[in-house]
C-alpha positions in Angstrom: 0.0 0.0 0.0 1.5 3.3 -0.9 2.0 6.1 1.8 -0.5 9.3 1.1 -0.5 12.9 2.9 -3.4 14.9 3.7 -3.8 18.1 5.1 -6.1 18.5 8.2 -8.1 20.6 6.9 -9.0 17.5 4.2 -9.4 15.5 7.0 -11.6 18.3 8.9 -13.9 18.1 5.8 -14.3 14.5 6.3 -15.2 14.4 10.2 -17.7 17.4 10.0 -19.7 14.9 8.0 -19.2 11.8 10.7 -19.7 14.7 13.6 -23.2 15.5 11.8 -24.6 12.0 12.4 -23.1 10.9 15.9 -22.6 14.1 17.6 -18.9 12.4 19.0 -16.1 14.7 19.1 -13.5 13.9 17.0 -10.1 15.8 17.2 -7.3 16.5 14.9 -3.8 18.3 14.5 -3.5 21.7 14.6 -4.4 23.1 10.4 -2.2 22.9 8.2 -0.1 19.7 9.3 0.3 16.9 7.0 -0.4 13.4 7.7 2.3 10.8 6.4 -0.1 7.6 6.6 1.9 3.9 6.9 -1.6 1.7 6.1 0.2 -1.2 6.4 1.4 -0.4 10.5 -2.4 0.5 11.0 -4.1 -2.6 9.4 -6.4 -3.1 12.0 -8.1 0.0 11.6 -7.5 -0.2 7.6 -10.4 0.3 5.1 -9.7 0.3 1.9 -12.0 1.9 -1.2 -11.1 1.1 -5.1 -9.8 4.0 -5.9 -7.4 4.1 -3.2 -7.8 7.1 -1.2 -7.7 7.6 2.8 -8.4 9.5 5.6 -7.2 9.3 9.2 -9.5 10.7 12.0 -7.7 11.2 16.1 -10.6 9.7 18.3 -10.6 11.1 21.7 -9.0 8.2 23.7 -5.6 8.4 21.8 -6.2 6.0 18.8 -5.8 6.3 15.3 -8.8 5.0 12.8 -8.9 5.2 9.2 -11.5 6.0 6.9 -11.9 5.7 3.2 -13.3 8.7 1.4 -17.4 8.2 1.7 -19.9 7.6 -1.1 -23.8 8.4 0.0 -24.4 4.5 0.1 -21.5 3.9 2.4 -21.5 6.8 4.7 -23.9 5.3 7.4 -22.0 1.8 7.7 -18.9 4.3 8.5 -21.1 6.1 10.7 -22.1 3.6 12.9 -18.5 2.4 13.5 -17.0 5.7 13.5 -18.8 6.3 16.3 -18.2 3.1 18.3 -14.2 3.4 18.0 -14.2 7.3 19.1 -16.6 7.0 22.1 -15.0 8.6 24.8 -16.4 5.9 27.2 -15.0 3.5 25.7 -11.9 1.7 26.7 -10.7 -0.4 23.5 -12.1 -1.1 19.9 -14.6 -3.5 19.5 -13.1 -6.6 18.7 -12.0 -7.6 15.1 -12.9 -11.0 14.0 -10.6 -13.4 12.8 -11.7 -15.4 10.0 -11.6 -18.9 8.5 -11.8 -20.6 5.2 -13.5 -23.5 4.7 -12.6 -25.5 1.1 -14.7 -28.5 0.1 -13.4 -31.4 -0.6 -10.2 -30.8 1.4 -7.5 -32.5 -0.7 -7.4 -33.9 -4.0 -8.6 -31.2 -6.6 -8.3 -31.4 -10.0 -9.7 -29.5 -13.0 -13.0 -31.4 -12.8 -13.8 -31.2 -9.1 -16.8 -28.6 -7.6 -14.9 -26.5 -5.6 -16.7 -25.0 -2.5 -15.3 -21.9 -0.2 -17.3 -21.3 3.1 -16.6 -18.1 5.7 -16.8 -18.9 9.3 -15.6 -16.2 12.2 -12.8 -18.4 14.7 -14.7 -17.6 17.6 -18.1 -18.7 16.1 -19.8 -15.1 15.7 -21.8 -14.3 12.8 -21.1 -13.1 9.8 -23.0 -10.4 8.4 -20.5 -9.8 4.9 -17.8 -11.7 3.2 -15.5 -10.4 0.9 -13.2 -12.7 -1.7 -10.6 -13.0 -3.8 -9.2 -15.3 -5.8 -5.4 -15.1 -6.6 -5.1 -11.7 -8.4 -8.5 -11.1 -9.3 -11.1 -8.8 -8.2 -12.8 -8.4 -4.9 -16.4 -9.8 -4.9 -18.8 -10.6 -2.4 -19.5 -14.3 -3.7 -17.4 -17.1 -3.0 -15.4 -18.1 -6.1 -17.1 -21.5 -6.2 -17.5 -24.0 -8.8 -14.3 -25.9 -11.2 -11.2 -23.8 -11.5 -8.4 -24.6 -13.6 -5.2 -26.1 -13.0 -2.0 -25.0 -10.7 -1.5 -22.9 -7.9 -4.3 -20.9 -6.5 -4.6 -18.4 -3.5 -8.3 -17.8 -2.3 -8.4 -14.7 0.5 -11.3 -13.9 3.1 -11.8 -11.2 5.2 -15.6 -10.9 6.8 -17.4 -8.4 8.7 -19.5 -9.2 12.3 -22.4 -7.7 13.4 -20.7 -5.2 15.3 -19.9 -3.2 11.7 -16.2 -4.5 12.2 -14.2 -6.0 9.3 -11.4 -8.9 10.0 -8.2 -8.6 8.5 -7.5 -10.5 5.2 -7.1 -14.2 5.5 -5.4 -16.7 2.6 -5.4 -20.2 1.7 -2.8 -21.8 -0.7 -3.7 -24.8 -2.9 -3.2 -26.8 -6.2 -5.7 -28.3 -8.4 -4.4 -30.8 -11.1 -4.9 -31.4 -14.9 -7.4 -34.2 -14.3 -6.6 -34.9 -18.3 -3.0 -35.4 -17.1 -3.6 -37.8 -14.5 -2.4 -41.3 -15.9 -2.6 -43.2 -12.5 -3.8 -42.7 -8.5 -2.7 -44.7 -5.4 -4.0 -44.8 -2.5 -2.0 -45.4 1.3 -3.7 -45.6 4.7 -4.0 -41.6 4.9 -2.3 -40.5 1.5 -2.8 -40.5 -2.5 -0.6 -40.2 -5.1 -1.3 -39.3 -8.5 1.0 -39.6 -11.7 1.0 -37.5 -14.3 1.9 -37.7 -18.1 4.9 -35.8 -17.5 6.2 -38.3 -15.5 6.1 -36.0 -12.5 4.3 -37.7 -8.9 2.0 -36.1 -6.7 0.7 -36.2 -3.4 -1.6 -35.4 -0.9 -2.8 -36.2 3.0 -0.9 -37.5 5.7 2.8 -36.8 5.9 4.3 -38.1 9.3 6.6 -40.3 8.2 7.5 -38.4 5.1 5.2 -40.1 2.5 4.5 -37.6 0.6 7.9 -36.7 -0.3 8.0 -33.2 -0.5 10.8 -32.8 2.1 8.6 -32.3 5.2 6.3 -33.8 7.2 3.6 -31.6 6.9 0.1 -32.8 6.3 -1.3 -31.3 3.3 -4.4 -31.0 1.6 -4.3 -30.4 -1.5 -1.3 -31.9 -3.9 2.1 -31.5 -3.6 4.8 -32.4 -6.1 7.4 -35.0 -4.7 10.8 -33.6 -4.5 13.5 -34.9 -7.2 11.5 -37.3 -8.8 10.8 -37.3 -13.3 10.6 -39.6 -15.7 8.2 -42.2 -13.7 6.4 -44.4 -15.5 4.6 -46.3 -12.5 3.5 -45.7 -9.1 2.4 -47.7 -5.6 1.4 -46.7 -2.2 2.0 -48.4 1.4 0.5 -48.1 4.3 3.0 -45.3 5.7 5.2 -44.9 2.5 5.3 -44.5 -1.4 7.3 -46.4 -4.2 8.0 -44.9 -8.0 9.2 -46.7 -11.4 11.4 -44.6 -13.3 12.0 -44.9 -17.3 15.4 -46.2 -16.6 14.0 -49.3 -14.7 15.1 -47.8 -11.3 13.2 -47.7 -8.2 12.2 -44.8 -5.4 10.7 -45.0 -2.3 10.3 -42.5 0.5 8.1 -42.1 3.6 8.1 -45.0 6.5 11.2 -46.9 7.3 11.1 -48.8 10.0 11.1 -52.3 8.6 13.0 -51.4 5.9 10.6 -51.2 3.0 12.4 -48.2 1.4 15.0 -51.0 0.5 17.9 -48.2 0.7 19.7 -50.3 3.2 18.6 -48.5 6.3 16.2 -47.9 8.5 14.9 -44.9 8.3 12.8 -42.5 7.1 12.7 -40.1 4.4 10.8 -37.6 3.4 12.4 -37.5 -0.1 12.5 -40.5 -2.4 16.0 -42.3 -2.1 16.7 -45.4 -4.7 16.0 -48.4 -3.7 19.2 -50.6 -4.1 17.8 -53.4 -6.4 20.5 -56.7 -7.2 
C-alpha cells in the first residue's frame, strides 16, 4: 500500500460529515499539518476503497482509525463504526474478528472437481458480509465457487461481524491438477498419489513419516509435487510410504522406514525419495 498525505483541513472536511450524524467529538492536529499515513502499520483500523484514497481521524482516547473517502451508500456503515471506535467511554475497539476458510473437498482437486469456499468467524460469531478474492483477481462478495483450472491458486477472506467490524485478510494456498493429465492414483492408509503424463508424482494427506515426499512432514491437503522425482512411468502406495518406477527401470521409495521397506539399506525414514538398491 503506498503512503498518502493529507492536510487537516482535508481531513476536517471529512469528520464534519461523521460529527453531523453521531454528535462524538472527533479531534485533529493543529491546520495545516500533513499526515504521512503507513496503512500497512495501521491494518487493524485499515479500510480500503477502489480508488485508493484515505483518511485518518484522532478519536478522543488516543487511537488512530482510518476512513476511506465516503460515497452516500456507504456513509452510514462508516457512521455507525465511526462512532463506536471514538466513544470517549469506551476503553478499547470492538473486537476484530478473525476469520476462516473452509474448502470442500479438502484435498485432491483437479480440474473437474466442484470446488466449495465457506466463511466462518474463529470464535463462532456471525457473519454479516464476506468479501473474496481469488489469486489476483477482483474483490467480490460471492465465493469463487464452482471448477477452476489447474496450478497454484490463492483464495483470501476477510468478513465483517455484526458489530460493523471488518477482519483482517485471510489466505489459503492450494493446487488443483490437470485431471486430463492424471495417468494413474494410489491410495495409502492416509495418503494418495497421482502420476502424471509428465512423469512427474503427486501427493496429498498425511505426511508423518514423510510419505508424501515433499521434504517435510507436513500434512497437506491439497497436492504436492514429490521432490527430485521425473521420468516415472509407475507408481504404488504403502500403508506409511510410497514407491515410484522410473524410465530407466530404477526404483524410489520414500516415507516410513522402519522395517526397511524403502530398500535403501537402512532404517529410516525419508521424506524424499531415495533409490531403492535393487540386485
Amino acid at each position: 500500500l503506498t503512503d498518502k498525505a493529507y492536510t487537516a483541513a482535508e481531513i476536517e472536511a471529512f469528520a464534519e460529515r461523521v460529527i453531523d450524524q453521531t454528535g462524538k467529538v472527533i479531534t485533529l492536529e493543529p491546520e495545516g499539518k500533513y499526515y504521512n499515513i503507513n496503512m500497512m502499520g495501521l491494518s487493524k483500523y485499515v479500510k480500503i476503497n477502489n480508488s485508493g484514497e484515505y483518511f485518518v481521524l484522532q478519536n478522543p482516547v488516543g487511537k488512530v482509525f482510518v476512513l476511506d473517502k465516503p460515497t452516500p451508500d456507504r456513509v452510514q456503515e462508516w457512521t455507525e463504526q465511526v462512532a463506536l471506535v471514538t466513544d470517549p467511554e469506551q476503553q478499547d475497539p470492538i473486537a476484530q474478528p478473525v476469520a476462516i476458510i473452509a474448502m470442500t473437498p479438502e484435498q485432491g482437486l483437479t480440474t473437474t472437481t466442484e470446488v466449495l469456499f465457506e466463511a466462518a468467524a474463529e470464535n463462532g460469531e456471525t457473519v454479516t458480509a464476506t468479501e473474496w478474492r481469488l489469486d489476483d483477481g477482483e474483490v467480490t462478495t460471492e465465493a469463487p465457487n464452482g471448477t477452476l483450472p489447474a496450478g497454484e491458486h490463492t483464495v483470501w477472506l476477510r468478513i465483517k461481524n455484526e458489530a460493523g467490524v471488518w477482519s483482517e485478510w485471510v489466505s489459503l494456498d492450494f493446487y488443483v491438477l490437470d485431471a486430463e493429465s492424471v495417468v494413474q492414483i494410489a491410495a495409502g492408509s492416509a495418503h494418495s498419489l497421482a502420476l502424471k503424463q509428465d512423469g512427474t508424482v503427486w501427493a496429498w494427506g498425511w505426511n508423518t513419516n514423510g510419505q508424501l515426499g515433499d521434504g517435510t512432514t507436513r500434512e497437506r491437503n491439497t497436492p504436492v509435487q514429490v521432490k527430485n522425482l521425473t521420468d516415472v512411468t509407475a507408481i504404488a502406495a504403502g500403508y506409511y510410504h510410497s514407491v515410484a518406477l522410473k524410465q530407466d527401470g530404477t526404483v524410489w521409495a520414500w516415507g516410513y522406514n522402519r522395517y526397511g521397506q524403502l530398500g535403501d539399506g537402512t532404517m529410516n525414514d525419508c521424506n524424499t525419495p531415495v533409490q531403492t538398491l535393487m540386485p
